[in-house]
MIKOL-925592 format. One record per residue (C-alpha): residue in one letter; x, y, z. Coordinates in steps of 0.001 Angstrom, whole numbers, padded with zeros to 6 digits, always signed. Layout:
% residues N
aXYZ
...
% end
This chain:
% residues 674
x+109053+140223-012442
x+109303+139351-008779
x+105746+140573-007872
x+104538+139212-010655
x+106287+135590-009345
x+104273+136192-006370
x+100915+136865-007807
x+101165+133560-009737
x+102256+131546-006866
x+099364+133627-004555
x+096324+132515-007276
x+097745+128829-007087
x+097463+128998-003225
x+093927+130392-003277
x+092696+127393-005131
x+093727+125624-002467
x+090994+127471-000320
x+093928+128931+002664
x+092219+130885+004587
x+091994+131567+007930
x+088833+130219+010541
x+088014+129258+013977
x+090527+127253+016270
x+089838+126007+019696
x+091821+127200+022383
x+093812+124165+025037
x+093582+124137+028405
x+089554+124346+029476
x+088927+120402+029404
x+085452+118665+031193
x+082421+118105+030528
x+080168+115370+030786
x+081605+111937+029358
x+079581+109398+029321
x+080821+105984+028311
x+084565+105277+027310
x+085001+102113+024740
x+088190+100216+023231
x+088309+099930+019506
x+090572+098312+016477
x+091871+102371+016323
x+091895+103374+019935
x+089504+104676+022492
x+086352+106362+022410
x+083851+108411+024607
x+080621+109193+024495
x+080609+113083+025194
x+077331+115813+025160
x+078059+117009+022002
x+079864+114244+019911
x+082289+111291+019870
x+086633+112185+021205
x+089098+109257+020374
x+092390+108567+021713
x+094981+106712+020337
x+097538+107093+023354
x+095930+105312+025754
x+093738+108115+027129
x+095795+110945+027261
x+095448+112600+024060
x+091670+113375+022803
x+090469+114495+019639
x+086749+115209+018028
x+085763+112321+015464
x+084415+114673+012601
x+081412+112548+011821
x+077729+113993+011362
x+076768+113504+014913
x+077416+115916+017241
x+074369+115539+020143
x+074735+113311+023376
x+076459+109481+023106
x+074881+107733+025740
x+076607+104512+025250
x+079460+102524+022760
x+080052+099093+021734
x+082419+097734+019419
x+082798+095362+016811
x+085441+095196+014605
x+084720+098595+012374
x+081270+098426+013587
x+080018+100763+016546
x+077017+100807+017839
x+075887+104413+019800
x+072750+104743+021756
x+071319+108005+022983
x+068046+110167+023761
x+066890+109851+020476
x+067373+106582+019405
x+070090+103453+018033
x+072616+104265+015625
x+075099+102239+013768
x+078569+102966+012502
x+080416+100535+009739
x+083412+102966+009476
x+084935+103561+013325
x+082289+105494+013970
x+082883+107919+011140
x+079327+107837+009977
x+076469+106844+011979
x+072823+105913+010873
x+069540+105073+012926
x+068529+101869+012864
x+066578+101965+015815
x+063764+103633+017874
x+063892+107410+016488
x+062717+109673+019501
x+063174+107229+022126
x+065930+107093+024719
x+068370+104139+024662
x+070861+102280+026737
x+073385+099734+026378
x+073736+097604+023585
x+075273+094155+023232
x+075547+091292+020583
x+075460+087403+021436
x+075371+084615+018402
x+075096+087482+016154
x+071763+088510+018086
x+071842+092450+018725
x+069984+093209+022232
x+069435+097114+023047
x+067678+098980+026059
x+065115+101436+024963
x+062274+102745+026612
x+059955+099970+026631
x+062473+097029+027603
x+064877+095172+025731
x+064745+094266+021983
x+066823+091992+019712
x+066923+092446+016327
x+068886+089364+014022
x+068769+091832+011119
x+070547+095015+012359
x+067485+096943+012916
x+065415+096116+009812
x+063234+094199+012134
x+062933+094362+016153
x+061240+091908+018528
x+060313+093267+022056
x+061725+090380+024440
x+061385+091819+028020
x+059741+094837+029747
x+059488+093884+033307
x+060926+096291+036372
x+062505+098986+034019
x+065895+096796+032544
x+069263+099205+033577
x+071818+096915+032263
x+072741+094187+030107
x+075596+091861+030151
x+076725+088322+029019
x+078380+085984+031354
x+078927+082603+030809
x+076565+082688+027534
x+073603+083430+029335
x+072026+086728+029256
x+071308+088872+032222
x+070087+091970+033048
x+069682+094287+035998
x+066650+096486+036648
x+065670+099389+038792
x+062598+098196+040470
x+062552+093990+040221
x+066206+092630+040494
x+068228+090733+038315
x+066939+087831+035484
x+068589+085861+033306
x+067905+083805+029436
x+069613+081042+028368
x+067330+080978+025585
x+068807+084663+023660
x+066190+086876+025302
x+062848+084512+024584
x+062358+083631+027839
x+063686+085141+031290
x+063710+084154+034554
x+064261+086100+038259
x+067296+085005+040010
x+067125+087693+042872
x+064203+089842+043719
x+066105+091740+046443
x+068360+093794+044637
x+067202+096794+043373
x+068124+099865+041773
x+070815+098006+039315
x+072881+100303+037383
x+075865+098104+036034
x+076719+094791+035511
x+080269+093181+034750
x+081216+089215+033924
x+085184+088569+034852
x+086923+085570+035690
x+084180+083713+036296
x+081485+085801+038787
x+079061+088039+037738
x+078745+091735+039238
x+075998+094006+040088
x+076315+097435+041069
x+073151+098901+042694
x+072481+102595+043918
x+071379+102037+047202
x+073537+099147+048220
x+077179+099007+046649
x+077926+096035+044787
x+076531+091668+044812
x+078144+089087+043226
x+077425+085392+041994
x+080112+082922+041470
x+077435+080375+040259
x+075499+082103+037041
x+073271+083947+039442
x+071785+081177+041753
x+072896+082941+044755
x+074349+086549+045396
x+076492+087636+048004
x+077058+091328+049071
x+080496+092717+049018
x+081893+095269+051818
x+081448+098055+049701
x+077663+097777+050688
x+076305+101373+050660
x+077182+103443+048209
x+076109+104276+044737
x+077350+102396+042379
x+077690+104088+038628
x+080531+101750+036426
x+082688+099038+036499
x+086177+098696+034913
x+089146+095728+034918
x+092792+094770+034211
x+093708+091635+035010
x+092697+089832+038470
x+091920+093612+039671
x+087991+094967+039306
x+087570+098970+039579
x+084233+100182+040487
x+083393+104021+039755
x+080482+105511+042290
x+078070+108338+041924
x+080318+110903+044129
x+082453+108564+046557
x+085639+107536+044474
x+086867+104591+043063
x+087252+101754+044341
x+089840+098811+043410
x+089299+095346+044557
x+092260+092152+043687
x+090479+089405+045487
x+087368+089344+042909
x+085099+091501+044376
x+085413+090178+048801
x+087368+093847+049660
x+087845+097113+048233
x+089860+100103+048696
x+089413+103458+047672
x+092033+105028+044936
x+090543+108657+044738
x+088473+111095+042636
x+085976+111664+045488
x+083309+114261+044635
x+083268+113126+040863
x+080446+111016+039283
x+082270+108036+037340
x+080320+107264+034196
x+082684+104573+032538
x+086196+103066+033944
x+088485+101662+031287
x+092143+100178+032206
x+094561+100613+029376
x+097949+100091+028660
x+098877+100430+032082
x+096715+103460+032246
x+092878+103446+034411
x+090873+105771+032360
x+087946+107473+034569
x+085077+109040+032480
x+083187+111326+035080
x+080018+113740+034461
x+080889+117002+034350
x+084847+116966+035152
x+086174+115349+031829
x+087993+112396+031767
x+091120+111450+033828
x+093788+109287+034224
x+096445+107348+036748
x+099161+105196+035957
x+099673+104704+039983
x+096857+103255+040738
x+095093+106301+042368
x+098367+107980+043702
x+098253+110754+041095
x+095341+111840+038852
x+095327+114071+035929
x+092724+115728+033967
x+092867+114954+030080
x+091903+117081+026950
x+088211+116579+025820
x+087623+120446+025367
x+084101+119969+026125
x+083053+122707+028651
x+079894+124789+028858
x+081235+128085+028966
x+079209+130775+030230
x+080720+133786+030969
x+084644+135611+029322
x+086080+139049+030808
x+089044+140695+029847
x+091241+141687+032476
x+094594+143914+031761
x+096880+141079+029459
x+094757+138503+031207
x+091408+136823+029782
x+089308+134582+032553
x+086551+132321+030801
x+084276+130898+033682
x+082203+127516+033234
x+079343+125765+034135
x+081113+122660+035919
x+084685+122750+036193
x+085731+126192+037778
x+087476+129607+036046
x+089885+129383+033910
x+092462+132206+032840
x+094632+132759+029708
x+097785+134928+029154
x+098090+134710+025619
x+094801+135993+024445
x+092770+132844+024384
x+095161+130602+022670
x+095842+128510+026057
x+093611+128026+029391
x+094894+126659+032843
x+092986+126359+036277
x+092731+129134+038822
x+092616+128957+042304
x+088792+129828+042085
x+087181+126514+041542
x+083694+126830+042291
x+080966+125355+040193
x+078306+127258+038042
x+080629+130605+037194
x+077287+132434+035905
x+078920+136224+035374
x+082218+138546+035903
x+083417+141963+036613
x+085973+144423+036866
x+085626+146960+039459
x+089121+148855+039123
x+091903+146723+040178
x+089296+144159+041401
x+087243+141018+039766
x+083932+139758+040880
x+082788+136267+040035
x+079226+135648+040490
x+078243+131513+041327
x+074901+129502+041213
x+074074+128774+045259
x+077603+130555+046920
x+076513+134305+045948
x+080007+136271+045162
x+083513+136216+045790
x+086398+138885+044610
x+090045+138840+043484
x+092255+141818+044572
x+095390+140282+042418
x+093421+139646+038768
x+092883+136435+039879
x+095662+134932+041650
x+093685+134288+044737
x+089955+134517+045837
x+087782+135012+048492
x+083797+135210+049384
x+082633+137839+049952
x+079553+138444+052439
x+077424+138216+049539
x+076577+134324+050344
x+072940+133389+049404
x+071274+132768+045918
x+072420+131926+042652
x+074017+135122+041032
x+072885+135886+037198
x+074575+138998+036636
x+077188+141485+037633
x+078510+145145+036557
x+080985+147343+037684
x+081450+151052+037412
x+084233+152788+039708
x+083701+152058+043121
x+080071+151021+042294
x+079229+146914+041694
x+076019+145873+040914
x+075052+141967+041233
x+071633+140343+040172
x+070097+137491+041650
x+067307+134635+041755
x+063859+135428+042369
x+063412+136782+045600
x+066619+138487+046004
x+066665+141396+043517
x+069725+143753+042762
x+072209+144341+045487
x+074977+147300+045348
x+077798+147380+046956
x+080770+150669+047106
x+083317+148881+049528
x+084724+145884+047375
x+081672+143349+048569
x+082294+143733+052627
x+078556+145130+052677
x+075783+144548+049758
x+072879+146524+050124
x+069708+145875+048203
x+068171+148504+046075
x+065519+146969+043760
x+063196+144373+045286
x+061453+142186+042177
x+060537+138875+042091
x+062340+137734+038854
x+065811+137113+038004
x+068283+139451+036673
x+070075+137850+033689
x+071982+140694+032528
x+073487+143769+033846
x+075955+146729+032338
x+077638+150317+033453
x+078732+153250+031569
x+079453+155960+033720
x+076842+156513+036383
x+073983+154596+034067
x+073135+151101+034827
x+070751+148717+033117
x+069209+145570+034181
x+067811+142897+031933
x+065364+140640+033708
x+063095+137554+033219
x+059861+138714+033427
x+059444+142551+033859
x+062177+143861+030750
x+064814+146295+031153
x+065301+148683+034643
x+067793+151561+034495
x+069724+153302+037307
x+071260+156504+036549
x+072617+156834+040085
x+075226+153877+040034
x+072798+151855+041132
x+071259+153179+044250
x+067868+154215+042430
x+065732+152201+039846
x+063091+153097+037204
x+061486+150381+034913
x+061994+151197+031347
x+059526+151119+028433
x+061206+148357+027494
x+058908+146718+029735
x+057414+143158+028874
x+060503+141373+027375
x+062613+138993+028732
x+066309+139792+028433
x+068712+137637+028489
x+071511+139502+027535
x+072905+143426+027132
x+075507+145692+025418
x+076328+148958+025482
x+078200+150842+022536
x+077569+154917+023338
x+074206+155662+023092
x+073217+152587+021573
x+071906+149849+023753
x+071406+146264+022465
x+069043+144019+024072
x+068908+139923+023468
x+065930+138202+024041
x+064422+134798+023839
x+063608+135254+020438
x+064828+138471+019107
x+066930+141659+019480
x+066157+145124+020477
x+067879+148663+019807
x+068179+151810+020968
x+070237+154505+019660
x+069075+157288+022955
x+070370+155110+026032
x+067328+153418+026179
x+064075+156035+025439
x+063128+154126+022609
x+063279+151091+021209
x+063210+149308+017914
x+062742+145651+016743
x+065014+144237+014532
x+064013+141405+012075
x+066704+139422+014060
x+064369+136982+014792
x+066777+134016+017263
x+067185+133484+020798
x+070545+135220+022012
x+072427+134389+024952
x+075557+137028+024782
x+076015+140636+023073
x+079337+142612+022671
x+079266+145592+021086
x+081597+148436+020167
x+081525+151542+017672
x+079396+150520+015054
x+080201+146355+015522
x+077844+144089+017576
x+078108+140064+017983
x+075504+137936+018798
x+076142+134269+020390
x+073260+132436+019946
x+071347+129375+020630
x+071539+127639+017142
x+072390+129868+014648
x+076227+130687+016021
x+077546+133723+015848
x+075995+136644+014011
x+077661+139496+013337
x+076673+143288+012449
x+078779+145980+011201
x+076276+148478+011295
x+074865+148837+014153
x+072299+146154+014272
x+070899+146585+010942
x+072007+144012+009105
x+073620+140849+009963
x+076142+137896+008578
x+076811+134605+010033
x+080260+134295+011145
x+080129+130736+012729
x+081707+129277+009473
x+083911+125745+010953
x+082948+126041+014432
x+081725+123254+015062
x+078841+124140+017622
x+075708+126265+017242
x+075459+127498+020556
x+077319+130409+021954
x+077377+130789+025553
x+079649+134356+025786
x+082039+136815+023651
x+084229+139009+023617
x+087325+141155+021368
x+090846+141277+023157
x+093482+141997+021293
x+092315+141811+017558
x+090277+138325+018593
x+086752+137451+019264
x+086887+134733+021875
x+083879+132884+021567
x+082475+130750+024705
x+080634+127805+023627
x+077967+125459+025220
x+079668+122159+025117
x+082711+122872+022834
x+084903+125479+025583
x+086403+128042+023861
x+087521+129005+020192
x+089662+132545+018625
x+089209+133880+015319
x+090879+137260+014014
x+088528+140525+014334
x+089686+140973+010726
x+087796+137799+009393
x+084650+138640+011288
x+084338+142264+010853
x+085186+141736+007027
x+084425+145220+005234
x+082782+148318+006489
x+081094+150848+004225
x+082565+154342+004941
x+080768+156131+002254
x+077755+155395-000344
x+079049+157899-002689
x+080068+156993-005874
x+083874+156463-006872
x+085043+157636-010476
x+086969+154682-010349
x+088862+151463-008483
x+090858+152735-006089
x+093153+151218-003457
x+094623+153199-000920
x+098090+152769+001335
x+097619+151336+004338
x+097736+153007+007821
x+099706+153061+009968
x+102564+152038+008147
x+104425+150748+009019
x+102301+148769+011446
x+101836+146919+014711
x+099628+144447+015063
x+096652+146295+013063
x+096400+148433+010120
x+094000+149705+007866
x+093196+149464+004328
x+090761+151560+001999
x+089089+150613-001656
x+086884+152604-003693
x+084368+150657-006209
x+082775+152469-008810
x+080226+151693-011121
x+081237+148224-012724
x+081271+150203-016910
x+082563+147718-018946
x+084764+145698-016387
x+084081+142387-015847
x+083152+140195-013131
x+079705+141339-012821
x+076698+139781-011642
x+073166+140264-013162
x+072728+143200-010923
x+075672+144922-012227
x+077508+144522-009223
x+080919+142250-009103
x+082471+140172-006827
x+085655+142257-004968
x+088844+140212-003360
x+091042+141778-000594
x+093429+139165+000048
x+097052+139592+001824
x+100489+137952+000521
x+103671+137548+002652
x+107017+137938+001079
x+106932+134539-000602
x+103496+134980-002239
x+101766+133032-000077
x+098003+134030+000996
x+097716+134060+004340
x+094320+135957+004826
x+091370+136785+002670
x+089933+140141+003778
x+087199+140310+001591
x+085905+138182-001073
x+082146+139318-001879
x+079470+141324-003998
x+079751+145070-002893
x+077830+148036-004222
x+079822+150736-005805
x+080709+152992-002238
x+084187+153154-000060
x+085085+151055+002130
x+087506+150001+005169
x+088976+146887+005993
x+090993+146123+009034
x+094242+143605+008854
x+095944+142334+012219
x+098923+140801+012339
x+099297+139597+015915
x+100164+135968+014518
x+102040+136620+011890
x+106485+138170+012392
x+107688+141157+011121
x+108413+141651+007441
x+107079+142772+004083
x+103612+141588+003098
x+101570+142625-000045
x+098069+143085-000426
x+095894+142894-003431
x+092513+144329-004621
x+090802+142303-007550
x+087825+143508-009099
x+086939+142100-012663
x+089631+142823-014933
x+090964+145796-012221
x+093975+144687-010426
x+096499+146784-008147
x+098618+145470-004984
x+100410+147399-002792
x+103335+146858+000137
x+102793+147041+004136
x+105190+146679+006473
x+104919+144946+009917
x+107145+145665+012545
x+107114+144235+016178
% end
C-alpha cells in the first residue's frame, strides 16, 4: 500500500516536469558590461550576451530571461519602456525589458538613444535620426564628423563627435549648429546642475556653464575619457584605463578614487552605492567612495580552458584571471594567478602549468596556491600537455612546440612550424599536436621527436584521447581514429568544435552554436545535451566527480550530473524474452550505482510507436515518492541496456527506482549510504 502511495504521488510530480538540468556555478564574475541604467524595477546592464538586473542597488545580478541574448550596447528608460541599441540595430521593450523588438536599422550598429518632447533621437551608422512614431518612420537629421554622443541640457540638443566637435539644436534635431570645433574625439556627454560636460579621448574632460558658447578645460586634461556618473553636487568620470575620478566643485578639480587598469564603460551612483561597469572585469562597487572596491556577480566570463586537479577544479578565462573550485564546480573564487588570456592547463605530477596569451608559462608546485613564471616568457601559448616528467607547450606562429623535463627552468624546442598549435594531449610516451594549418603531428618519444600524421590538411582545434581512439575537432567537423591515429574517419558531425573530452566509450563536444553534443558510442552517433543552458557556445569540458563542468563563452561556468548526459548505454543488441529490471550495483551505494533493463519485442504491450518500438521511463523516487531524476525517458529498440545514477547531491537513505514500459511496470529499492 505504501509503494503504491508513492507511485501515485511520483506520477503527480512528473506532470509537473521535475527534473534535473544545467545550473551555473558562483564565483567566476566579469565580463564586458557595457552600459548600466536605473529603472521603475531596479538596475540594468548591457552585457555581451544579454541584459543582468539588480534590485539591491548593484550588488546582486541576475539574467533577464527575455529573447535577446547578443551584445547591449546601450539602455534608456522610460517608465516600462526600454530602449537597447547594439551592432545590429534599435530595439524596443514595453515590458522592463522582458521582450524586445527592432524598430530600427536591422544590421547596422547603434549608439545612444534619447527622447525630448516625445521625439526619439538614436545614433546609428549614418548620423542621428528621430523618429515621432517609434520607428515606423525615421528622418536622418545630422551626419556631420561621426556623432559619439547625445545629450539634453537645458532643452537644447547636443551632441559630441569624433572628428568635428560639439553642435547643438534648439530646433529638435532640424537644424544644428558648431559651438566648438576644437574638441575632438568626444565620447560622453553629461548635463548637471546647470553645465554641460564633454569627455574626449585625447584630452580629459571641457565644460560650458553657458549652453555651449564657450568651453573651458578641466585639470583632468589628458586622459581618456570613457563615462560619466553623479550623486548629488559630486560628478564621477570613468577613463579608458586610468581610474575614476570624483570631482565636488562641478567639474574645476578631480581626484582619483581607484580601479586603475580597468576600462569604465558606464558609472551609476545608487543608494549610497557608485556602481562601475568596466570592459572585461564585471561590474563593481564602493560605498566609500573609492576606499574599498568589490567585484559583483554578472557570471559573464569567457571561459576557455577547466582541469581537474586532485579535489580541486581550476577554470581559466579570457579576461579576469584563474579561478579554482573545491566543491566540484558548484562555487569559484580568485587565485593568486591573475594573468589575462588563460589559453590552456596541465598537470605534470604534483605540478600545474598555465599557459597565457603574450607572458608564455608559469607553474604551481602547491595545486595552485601560489605561482610563478617560468623561463618560458615569449608568445602567446595555445596548448599544453603533460606526461611524467615530460611537458609539452604549443605556441604562436613562429615559435613551434617546446619540451621541457625539469618543471619549466629550461624549454627546449623540438618542432619548428610556422602555425599555431591549438591543441595538445599525452598518454604514456605518445603525444599529439593539433595545429592550424598543417593537421595533426605525433611524438612517440614524449615529445623530443615529431612526425606529421596523415591527418595532414585539417585544422584542429581541439583533441581527446580515450585508448586507442583519438578524437579530433575541427572548424567544421570531427575526426576518429580507433588505431592511435593510422587512420582516420569522418563523421557526419558536421559543426565547428572548440573542446573534446572523452573517456571509455563517452565523448563531449563543446561547440560553437550547437552546445554540447554528446556520444555514447564512440563518436557514432550523437544527442544534444545543451537543453536550459542558456548559451550555444562552449569554450571547455570536463567530468569530475559524476559532473560535466561545462566552460562557456560569455556565460562562465555551469554543472549538470553525468547521469543526465550520458542517459542510457546499449550493452547488448540481443533480444530479451522479456522486460526485465535488474538490482542495482553496488548496493548499497556511494555516490554512483548502476542499473540494468532488458526490452524485448513490444508483443501486445502498449505504448508503441508506429515502428513498433515504445517509449521506456527510468525515473528515481526518494522515500517520500518524490521524483528527483529521470534517467531515461525515450524510444529504445528491443536490446539491454545500462544506466548510471549518482547521488553526490542527494543524503543517505532509501530511494526507489522505476522502469515503465507500456503496460510493464516494476520498481525496485537502492540504498545510498555516505
Amino acid at each position: 500500500m505504501l509503494l503504491k502511495r508513492i507511485l501515485l504521488i511520483a506520477s503527480f510530480l512528473y506532470a509537473l516536469g521535475l527534473n534535473a538540468q544545467w545550473v551555473q556555478s558562483t564565483g567566476i564574475s566579469g565580463g564586458n558590461i557595457w552600459c548600466i541604467e536605473n529603472t521603475d524595477i531596479g538596475l540594468m546592464c548591457g552585457t555581451e550576451y544579454g541584459i543582468y538586473k539588480s534590485t539591491n542597488s548593484g550588488t546582486n545580478w541576475n539574467k533577464l530571461n527575455n529573447n535577446y541574448n547578443g551584445r547591449a550596447g546601450s539602455l534608456k528608460a522610460y517608465g516600462s519602456v526600454i530602449y537597447m541599441s547594439e551592432f545590429f540595430g534599435l530595439y524596443k521593450s514595453t515590458d522592463y525589458g522582458e521582450n524586445f523588438n527592432l524598430i530600427g536599422f536591422p544590421n547596422s550598429s547603434c549608439g545612444g538613444t534619447i527622447k525630448v518632447n516625445n521625439i526619439l533621437f538614436t545614433i546609428s551608422e549614418n548620423g542621428i535620426n528621430k523618429t515621432t512614431n517609434e520607428g515606423e518612420d525615421w528622418i536622418p537629421v545630422f551626419n556631420t564628423s561621426s556623432p559619439v554622443s547625445i545629450v539634453s541640457h537645458n532643452n537644447i540638443l547636443f551632441t559630441g563627435t569624433y572628428y568635428g566637435g560639439i553642435y547643438k539644436s534648439t530646433n529638435n534635431g532640424d537644424n544644428w549648429v558648431l559651438t566648438s570645433s576644437n574638441i575632438n574625439g568626444v565620447q560622453v556627454l553629461l548635463s548637471r546642475n546647470n553645465i554641460l560636460f564633454a569627455g574626449t579621448k585625447y584630452n580629459g574632460i571641457f565644460y560650458s556653464a553657458n549652453n555651449g558658447q564657450n568651453w573651458v578645460q578641466s585639470s583632468l586634461d589628458s586622459t581618456w575619457i570613457y563615462s560619466f556618473g553623479y550623486s548629488g553636487n559630486a560628478i564621477y568620470a570613468g577613463t579608458f584605463s586610468n581610474g575614476i575620478y570624483r570631482s565636488s566643485d562641478n567639474g574645476i578639480n578631480w581626484n582619483y578614487i581607484g580601479m586603475t587598469g580597468k576600462a569604465i564603460y558606464g558609472l551609476y551612483y545608487k543608494d549610497s552605492t557608485l556602481i562601475a561597469a568596466t570592459l572585461s572585469y564585471g561590474i563593481w562597487n564602493t560605498t566609500n567612495n573609492g576606499v574599498n572596491w568589490v567585484l559583483r556577480g554578472v557570471d559573464n566570463m569567457i571561459i576557455n580552458t577547466i582541469l581537474v586537479s586532485g579535489t580541486k577544479l581550476f577554470a581559466g578565462t579570457l579576461i579576469g584571471g584563474l579561478y579554482s573550485s573545491s566543491d566540484n564546480g558548484s562555487s569559484w573564487t580568485i587565485t593568486s594567478m591573475q594573468k589575462n588570456y588563460i589559453l590552456c592547463m596541465s598537470k605534470s605530477e604534483n605540478n600545474i602549468f598555465t599557459g597565457t596569451g603574450y607572458d608564455g608559462v608559469y607553474l604551481s608546485s602547491d595545486n595552485g596556491q601560489n605561482w610563478a613564471q617560468t623561463t618560458y616568457t615569449q608568445n602567446t601559448v595555445f596548448s599544453l600537455a603533460s606526461s611524467g616528467i615530460y611537458t609539452c607547450l604549443g605556441t604562436d606562429n613562429n615559435g613551434g612546440i617546446y619540451l621541457t623535463t625539469n618543471n619549466g627552468q629550461n624549454w627546449t624546442r623540438t618542432l619548428n612550424v610556422n602555425t599555431r598549435f591549438y591543441a595538445l594531449v599525452s598518454a604514456g610516451n605518445s603525444f599529439y599536436a593539433g595545429t592550424m594549418d598543417y593537421g595533426l603531428f605525433v611524438s612517440t618519444n614524449n615529445g623530443i621527436n615529431w612526425v606529421q600524421n596523415s591527418l595532414n590538411t585539417a585544422q584542429i582545434s581541439c583533441l581527446a584521447l580515450s585508448g586507442s581512439y583519438i578524437y579530433a575537432g575541427t572548424g567544421g567537423s570531427l575526426y576518429i581514429s580507433s588505431n592511435n591515429g593510422i587512420n582516420w574517419t569522418q563523421t557526419l558531425l558536421y559543426t565547428t568544435i572548440n573542446t573534446l573530452c572523452a573517456y571509455d566509450s563517452l565523448v563531449l563536444a563543446g561547440t560553437s552554436g550547437n552546445g554540447l553534443l554528446v556520444s555514447t558510442n564512440r563518436g557514432q552517433t550523437w544527442k544534444n545535451k545543451t537543453d536550459n543552458l542558456p548559451v550555444s557556445v562552449i569554450g571547455s569540458v570536463t567530468v569530475s566527480n559524476g559532473y560535466v563542468i561545462a566552460g562557456t563563452i560569455g556565460r562562465s561556468v555551469w554543472k549538470r550530473p553525468l547521469s543526465e548526459i550520458i542517459g542510457i548505454q546499449n550493452i547488448s543488441t540481443e533480444i530479451p524474452s522479456s522486460f526485465s529490471l535488474s538490482q542495482n550495483y553496488p548496493n548499497p551505494f556511494n555516490p554512483e550505482t548502476k542499473i540494468k533493463i532488458s526490452i524485448p519485442l513490444w508483443r501486445g504491450v502498449g505504448g508503441r510507436n508506429s515502428d513498433g518500438v515504445g517509449i521506456v521511463r527510468l525515473t528515481v523516487y526518494d522515500a517520500l515518492g518524490r521524483e528527483i531524476e529521470t534517467l531515461v525517458n525515450e524510444a529504445l529498440q528491443p536490446g539491454t541496456y545500462e544506466v548510471s545514477f549518482n547521488g553526490n547531491r542527494y543524503n543517505s537513505g532509501v530511494y526507489f527506482y522505476r522502469l515503465q514500459a507500456g503496460e510493464f511496470t516494476e520498481t525496485k529499492r537502492m540504498l545510498l549510504i555516505k
